[in-house]
C-alpha positions, 0 to 999 in steps of 0.5 A, spaced: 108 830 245 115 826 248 113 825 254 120 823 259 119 819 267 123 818 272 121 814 279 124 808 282 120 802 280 122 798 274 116 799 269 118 793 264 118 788 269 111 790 271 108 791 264 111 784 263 108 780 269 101 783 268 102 781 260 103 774 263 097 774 267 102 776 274 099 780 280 101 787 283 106 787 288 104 793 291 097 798 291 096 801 284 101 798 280 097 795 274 093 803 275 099 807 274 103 802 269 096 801 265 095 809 264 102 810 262 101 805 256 094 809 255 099 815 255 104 812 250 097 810 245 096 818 246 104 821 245 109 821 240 113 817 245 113 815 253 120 813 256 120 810 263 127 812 267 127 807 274 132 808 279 134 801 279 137 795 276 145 793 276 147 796 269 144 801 263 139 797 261 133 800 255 126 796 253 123 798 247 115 795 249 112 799 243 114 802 238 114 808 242 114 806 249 121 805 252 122 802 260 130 804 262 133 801 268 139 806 271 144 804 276 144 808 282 151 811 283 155 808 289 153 809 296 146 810 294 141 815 291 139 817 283 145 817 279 142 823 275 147 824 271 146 818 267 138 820 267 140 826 265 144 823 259 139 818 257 134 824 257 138 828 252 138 821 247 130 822 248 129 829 247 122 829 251 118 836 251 115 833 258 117 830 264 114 828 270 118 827 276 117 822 281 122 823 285 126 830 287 132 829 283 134 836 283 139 836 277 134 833 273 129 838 274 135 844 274 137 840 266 129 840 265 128 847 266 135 850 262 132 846 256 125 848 257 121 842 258 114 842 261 115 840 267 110 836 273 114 834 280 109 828 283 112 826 288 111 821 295 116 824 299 117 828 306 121 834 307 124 834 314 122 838 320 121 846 318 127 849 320 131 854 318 137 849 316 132 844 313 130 850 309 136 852 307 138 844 305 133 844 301 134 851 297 136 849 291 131 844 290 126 850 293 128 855 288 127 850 282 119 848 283 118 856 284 120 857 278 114 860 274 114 855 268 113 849 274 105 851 274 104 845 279 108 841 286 104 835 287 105 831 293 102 824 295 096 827 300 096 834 306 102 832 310 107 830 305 104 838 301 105 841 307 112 840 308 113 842 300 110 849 303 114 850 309 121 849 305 118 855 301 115 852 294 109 857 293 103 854 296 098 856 291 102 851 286 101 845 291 097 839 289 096 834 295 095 827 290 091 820 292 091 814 289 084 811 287 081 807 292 080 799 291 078 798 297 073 801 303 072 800 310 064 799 308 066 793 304 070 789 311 067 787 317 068 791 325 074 787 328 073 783 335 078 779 339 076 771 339 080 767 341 084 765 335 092 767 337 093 774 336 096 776 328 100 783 328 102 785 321 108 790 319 107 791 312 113 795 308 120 795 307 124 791 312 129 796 314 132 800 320 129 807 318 122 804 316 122 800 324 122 792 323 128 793 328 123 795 332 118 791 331 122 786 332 124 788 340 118 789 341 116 781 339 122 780 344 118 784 350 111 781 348 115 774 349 118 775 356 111 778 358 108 772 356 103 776 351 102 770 346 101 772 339 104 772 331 108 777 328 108 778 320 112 782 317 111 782 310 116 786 305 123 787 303 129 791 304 136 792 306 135 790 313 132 783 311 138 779 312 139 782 318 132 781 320 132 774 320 138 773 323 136 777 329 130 774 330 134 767 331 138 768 336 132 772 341 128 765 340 123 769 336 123 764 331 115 760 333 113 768 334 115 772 328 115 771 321 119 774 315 115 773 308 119 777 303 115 781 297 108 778 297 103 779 291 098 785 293 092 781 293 095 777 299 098 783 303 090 785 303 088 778 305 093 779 311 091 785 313 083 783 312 086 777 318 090 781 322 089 783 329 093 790 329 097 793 324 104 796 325 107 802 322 113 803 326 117 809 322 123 813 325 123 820 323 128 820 318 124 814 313 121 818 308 114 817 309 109 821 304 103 816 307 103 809 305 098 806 303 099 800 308 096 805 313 090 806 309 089 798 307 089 797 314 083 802 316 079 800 309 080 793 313 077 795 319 084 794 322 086 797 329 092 802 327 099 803 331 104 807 329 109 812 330 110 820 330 113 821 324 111 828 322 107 826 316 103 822 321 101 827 326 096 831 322 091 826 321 093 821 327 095 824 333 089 823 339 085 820 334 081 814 334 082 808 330 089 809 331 094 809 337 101 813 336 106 812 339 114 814 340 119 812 335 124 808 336 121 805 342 119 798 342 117 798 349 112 804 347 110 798 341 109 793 345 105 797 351 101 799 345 099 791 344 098 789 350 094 794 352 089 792 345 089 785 346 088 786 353 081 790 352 076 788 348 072 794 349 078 798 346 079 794 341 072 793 336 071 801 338 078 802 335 076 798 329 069 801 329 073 808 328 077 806 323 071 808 318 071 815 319 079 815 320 079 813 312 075 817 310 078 824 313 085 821 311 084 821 304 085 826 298 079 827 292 085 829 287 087 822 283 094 821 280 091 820 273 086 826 274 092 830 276 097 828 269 092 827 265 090 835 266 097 837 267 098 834 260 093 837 256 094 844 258 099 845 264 098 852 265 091 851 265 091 846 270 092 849 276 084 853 275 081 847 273 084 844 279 083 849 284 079 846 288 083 840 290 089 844 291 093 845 299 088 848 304 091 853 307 092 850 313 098 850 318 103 853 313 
């Protein structure tokens, strides 16, 4: 068995920093890098293909465990014509796609590959022109020799059925669960400034512009505070320099990348928690949401698609409207301003985690998929979509 994977984050770089007694950088990392090596253990060869990095670059970390870095092609995106020529110079029998590059999987399937699409991403309204956007990556995961379509929990799997991938081929994946509201306390308002936290890239689409308005409203309302947006992105730069020039500087803090145990830390400390996406980011659904409910931390966040399911008109999360940073900071001060309100949502953050979560692990799914991929999806049955809302 040669096993091929294509995702976005850089493998040797991870292996590395954890050999060396480094920490995660984000939830899960040291699980998926330490399963793949226990694949590698297992397989004839395992190779590990990011989208990443400014050139072609190969890392042989065993005998037969390779991490490659490819760069993107211009303007962004994977350059899967790259990927596809490094693929051929693996000769893999498998290939796990962690990103819905569509020509890979249309080479993978001409040249026979088994095939597993475990994918975090969302797929759009359900529109007819959305469908017909998305056909040509529709038509290749319904191909017969494709038994199984994973997607990182119910919503983001929803959207693979409503673009037309057969829904008895979907499976709604979850990575396991370190961390448990039982294990963090009920939150109360104290005296202590109030802490906000937004956790993830620091981009337009994921909402820090927003974020960073809505501080800017709080401030000449008089409401006091402390906004930590933790993480990196392409709008980092700009980030910083817009907080300067509206005075936030006193108010709002930039952190960068932080250690994961950190970023848990700082969840664990937070007042409230904002997750602030537009539409057109591509949620699956992150784990900063459910960090923030296992630490009993009252939730805002936007109407993303992928959030309606689980946190419209639910406790323990407020939504709101995306792109509004007056609806963000309504949402705020109305929280800081009620203490009733406040630990009821807090309090409720138990049984919001516990409804969000998929039983469906992401090595159980592989490991299953790996030892007979047409099996699979009967011994998986009971994990697979719920026939709801399709």
């Amino acid at each position: 068995m040669r096993i091929a994977i294509l995702q976005h984050g850089d493998y040797a770089e991870a292996y590395n920093r954890f050999k060396n007694g480094g920490g995660e950088t984000y939830y899960a990392q040291r699980y998926s890098v330490d399963f793949v090596e226990k694949l590698a253990d297992q397989a004839e060869f395992v190779g590990i293909c990011a989208n990443i990095g400014e050139r072609r670059e190969e890392v042989a970390l065993k005998d037969n465990l390779i991490s490659a870095c490819m760069p993107p092609k211009p303007g962004g995106g994977v350059h899967e014509e790259a990927v596809i020529d490094l693929f051929t110079s693996w000769r893999p029998t498998h290939l796990i796609l962690r990103t819905p590059a569509r020509k890979v999987l249309g080479w993978a399937l001409k040249n026979n590959l088994k095939i597993l699409p475990i994918l975090a991403d969302s797929f759009g309204k359900p529109s007819f022109m959305s469908r017909l956007r998305a056909l040509p990556l529709t038509h290749k995961l319904n191909d017969k020799s494709i038994t199984m379509a994973a997607n990182h929990n119910v919503p983001a799997s929803l959207s693979l059925a409503k673009i037309g991938v057969h829904p008895s081929k979907i499976f709604p994946w979850d990575w396991p669960h370190a961390h448990r509201p039982q294990d963090f306390r009920v939150k109360s308002l104290g005296t202590a400034l109030p802490k906000i936290v937004s956790i993830g890239v620091v981009s337009k689409s994921k909402g820090a512009s927003d974020c960073i308005d809505a501080a800017h409203l709080l401030q000449q309302q008089g409401v006091a505070f402390h906004w930590r947006i933790i993480g990196a992105g392409p709008y980092e730069n700009e980030a910083k320099a817009k907080v300067l020039s509206l005075s936030l500087n006193d108010r709002v803090t930039l952190t960068g990348l932080k250690p994961h145990d950190e970023v848990i830390a700082e969840l664990e400390a937070a007042t409230i928690s904002v997750v602030a996406s537009r539409h057109a980011f591509p949620e699956g659904l992150p784990m900063t949401i459910y960090e923030t409910l296992a630490t009993r931390t009252p939730l805002i966040l936007s109407d993303h698609p992928m959030f309606q399911m689980f946190f419209n008109n639910s406790d323990g999360a407020i939504m709101i409207p995306e792109k509004s940073p007056q609806a963000i900071a309504a949402a705020i001060s109305r929280l800081l301003a009620d203490p009733k309100a406040y630990e009821f949502h807090s309090e409720a953050t138990a049984a919001l985690w516990e409804r969000i979560k998929c039983d469906l692990s992401w090595g159980k799914l592989v490991e299953t998929w790996l030892q007979d991929p047409f099996a699979a999806p009967e011994r998986l049955r009971a994990m697979a979509l719920p026939e709801i809302n399709i």
